[in-house]
N, C-alpha and C positions, 0 to 999 in steps of 0.2 A: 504494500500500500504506500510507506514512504517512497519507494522508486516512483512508484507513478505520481507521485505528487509533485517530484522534483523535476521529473520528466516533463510534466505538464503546467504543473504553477509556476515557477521559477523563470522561465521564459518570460511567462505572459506580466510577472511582478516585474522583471526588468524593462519587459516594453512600456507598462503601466509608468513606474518611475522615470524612463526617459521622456516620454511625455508630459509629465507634471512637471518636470525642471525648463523643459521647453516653452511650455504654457507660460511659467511662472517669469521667464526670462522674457517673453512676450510683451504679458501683462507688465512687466517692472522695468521699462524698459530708460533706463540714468540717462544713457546719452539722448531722449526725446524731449525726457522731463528736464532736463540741461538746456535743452535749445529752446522749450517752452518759454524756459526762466528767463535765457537771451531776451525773446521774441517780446515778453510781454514789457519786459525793459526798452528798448527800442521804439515798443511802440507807446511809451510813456514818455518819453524823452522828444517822441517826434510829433507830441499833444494828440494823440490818435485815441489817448485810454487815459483817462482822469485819474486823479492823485488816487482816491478812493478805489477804484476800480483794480487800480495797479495795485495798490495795499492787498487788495483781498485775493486778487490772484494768485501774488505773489507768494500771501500763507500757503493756499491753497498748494501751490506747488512744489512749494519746502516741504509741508508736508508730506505730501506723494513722494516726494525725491530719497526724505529719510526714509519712508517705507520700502523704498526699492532699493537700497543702498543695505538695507538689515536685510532683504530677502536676500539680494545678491549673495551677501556675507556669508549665509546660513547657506546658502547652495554651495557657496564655492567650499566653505570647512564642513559640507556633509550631512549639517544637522536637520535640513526636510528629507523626510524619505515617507515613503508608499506605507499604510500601515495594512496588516492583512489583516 
């Protein structure tokens, strides 16, 4: 019974797990959220986006950014994995 489980689950937990880090790397993606930051700057600076507007973006994407920045971390030293 372990043989066939290895034979069979073990595969499919790896494709499972390469997929979630892929996904995950998608979804968290630093250099997008990096150039959002630029963009939203730029376009505060070139009066296109009010003081206010830029403020809140800006949280917004620090935010997002630390999030992706801890996902990364946690991908690159191994710590998400697939739970069976």
């Amino acid at each position: 019974m372990f043989i066939l489980d290895d034979l069979l689950f073990r595969p499919f937990v790896g494709i499972v797990d390469a997929l979630h880090s892929i996904a995950l790397d998608e979804m968290y993606d630093v250099e997008a959220l990096e150039d959002d930051l630029k963009e939203n700057q730029l376009l505060y600076e070139l009066g296109e986006r009010s003081e206010e507007e830029y403020r809140r973006r800006k949280e917004e994407l620090e935010a997002e950014l630390e999030a992706a920045r801890d996902v990364h971390e946690r991908l690159s030293s191994g710590r998400v994995e697939v739970k069976r």
